[in-house]
C-alpha positions as CSV (number, residue, x, y, z in Angstrom):
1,X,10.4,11.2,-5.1
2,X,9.6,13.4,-2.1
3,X,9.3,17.1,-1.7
4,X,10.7,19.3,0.4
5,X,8.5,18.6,3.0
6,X,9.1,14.9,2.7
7,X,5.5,13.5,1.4
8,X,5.6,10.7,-0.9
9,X,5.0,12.5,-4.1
10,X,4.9,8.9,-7.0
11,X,2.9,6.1,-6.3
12,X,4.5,2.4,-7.0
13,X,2.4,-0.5,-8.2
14,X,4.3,-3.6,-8.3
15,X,2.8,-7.7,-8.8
16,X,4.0,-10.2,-6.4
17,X,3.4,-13.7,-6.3
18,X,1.9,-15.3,-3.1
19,X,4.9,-16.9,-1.7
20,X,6.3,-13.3,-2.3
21,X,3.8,-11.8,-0.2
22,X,4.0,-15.0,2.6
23,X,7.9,-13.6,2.6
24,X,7.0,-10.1,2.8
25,X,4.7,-10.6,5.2
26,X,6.6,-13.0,7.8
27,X,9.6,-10.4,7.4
28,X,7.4,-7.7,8.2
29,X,5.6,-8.8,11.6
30,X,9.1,-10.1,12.8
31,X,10.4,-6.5,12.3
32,X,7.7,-5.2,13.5
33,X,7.1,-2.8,10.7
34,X,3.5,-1.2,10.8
35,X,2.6,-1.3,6.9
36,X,3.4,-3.6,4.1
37,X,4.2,-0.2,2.7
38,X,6.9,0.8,5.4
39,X,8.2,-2.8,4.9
40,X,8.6,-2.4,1.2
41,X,10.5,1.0,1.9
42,X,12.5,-0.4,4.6
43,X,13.8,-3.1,2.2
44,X,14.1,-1.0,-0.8
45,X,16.5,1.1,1.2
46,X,18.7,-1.6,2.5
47,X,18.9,-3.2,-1.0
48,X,19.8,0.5,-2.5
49,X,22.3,0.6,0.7
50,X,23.4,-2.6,0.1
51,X,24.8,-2.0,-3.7
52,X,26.3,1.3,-3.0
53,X,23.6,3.9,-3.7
54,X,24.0,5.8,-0.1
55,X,21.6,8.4,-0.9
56,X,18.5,8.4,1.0
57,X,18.5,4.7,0.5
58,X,21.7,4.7,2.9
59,X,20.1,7.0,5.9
60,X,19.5,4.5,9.3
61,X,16.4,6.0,11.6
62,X,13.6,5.6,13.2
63,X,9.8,4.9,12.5
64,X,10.1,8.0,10.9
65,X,11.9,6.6,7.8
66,X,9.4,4.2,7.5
67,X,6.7,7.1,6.7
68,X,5.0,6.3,9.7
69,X,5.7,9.4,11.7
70,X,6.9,12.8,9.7
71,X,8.9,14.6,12.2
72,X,11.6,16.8,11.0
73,X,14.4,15.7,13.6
74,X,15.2,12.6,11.6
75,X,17.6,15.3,8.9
């Protein structure tokens, strides 16, 4: 959930195993993504994408949809 403004309103807490993690990881530094965070969100929306929920989880951009930089030219 986001507001209007587009801050992260809900906290996720999620276990992963190690190998999960290695995976994560790996994926992460070869996409250069800048948080384990951003790479989590960048996955979660091409999974969503993926299986037809075009929502938000459907949206291509920049570093911005990573929530590493809020700017408000990515709309």
């Amino acid at each position: 959930m986001t507001s209007e403004h587009g801050k992260r309103l809900t906290r996720l807490q999620i276990m992963v195993s190690d190998d999960e993690i290695q995976a994560l990881d790996d994926w992460r530094f070869s996409e250069r993504m800048p948080s384990r965070a951003a790479a989590i969100r960048e996955l979660l929306r091409r999974g969503l994408g993926a299986e037809g929920y075009n929502g938000e989880a459907g949206k291509q951009g920049n570093s911005g949809s990573f929530g590493v930089i809020n700017t408000n030219d990515d709309k």
